[in-house]
N, C-alpha and C positions, 0 to 999 in steps of 0.2 A: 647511345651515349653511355657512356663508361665510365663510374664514380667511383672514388677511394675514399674510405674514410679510415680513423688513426686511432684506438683509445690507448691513453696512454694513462700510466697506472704509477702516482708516485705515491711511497709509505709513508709514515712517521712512527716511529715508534718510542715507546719506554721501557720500561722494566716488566708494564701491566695491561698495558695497552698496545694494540697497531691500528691504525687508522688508516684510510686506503682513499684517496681521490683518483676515480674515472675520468679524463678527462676527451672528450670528444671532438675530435678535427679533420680538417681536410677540407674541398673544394668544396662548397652548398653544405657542408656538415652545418648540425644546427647549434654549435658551441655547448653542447649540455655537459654537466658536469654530476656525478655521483661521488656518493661517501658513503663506508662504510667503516664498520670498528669491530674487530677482534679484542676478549677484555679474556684475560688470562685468571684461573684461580690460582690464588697460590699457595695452594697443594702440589700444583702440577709445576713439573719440569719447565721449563721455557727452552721453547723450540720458538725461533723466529719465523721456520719454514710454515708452521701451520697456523699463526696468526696472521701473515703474509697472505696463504693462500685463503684463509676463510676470509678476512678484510676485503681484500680483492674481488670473493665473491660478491660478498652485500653489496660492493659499491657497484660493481656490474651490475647487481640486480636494480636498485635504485636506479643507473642510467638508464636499464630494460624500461622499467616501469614509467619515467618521464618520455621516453621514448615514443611507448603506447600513447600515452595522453595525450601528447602533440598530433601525435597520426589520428585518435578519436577526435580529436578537436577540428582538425580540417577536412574527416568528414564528414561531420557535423555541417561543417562550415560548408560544405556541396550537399550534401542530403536535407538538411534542414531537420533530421529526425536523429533521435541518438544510435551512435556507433555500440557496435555488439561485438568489440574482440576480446580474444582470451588471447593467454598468453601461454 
């Protein structure tokens, strides 16, 4: 069997802030959703490209990490003993 799954990554931003939503889709996808936030000083320039791209990370990493816990949890849920993964 052969799965696709979709994240799809929309911004929001301001003048000081980018905020990033993960969103996770496709067939059996388990609908999770991540956020992340790029917070700008300002001192610095504003480049949209690089609170875009750090935003983007965090919210990846927050989908990563729910990700993990769903899979510890079901096999938890077959093993009966706690799951041991790293990431």
């Amino acid at each position: 069997m052969q799965n696709h799954w979709v994240v799809d990554l929309t911004f929001d931003e301001d003048e000081s802030r980018t905020t990033c939503t993960a969103a996770l889709s496709g067939f059996s996808a388990p609908g999770a959703r991540g956020t992340g936030t790029a917070r700008r000083n300002p001192g610095d320039d504003a480049d949209a490209a690089i609170g875009e791209e750090l935003a983007a990370a965090r919210a990846c990493n927050d989908l990563a990490q729910q990700l993990i816990g769903r899979a510890a949890t079901g096999i938890e849920g077959h093993t009966h003993t706690p799951a041991q993964l790293s990431f």
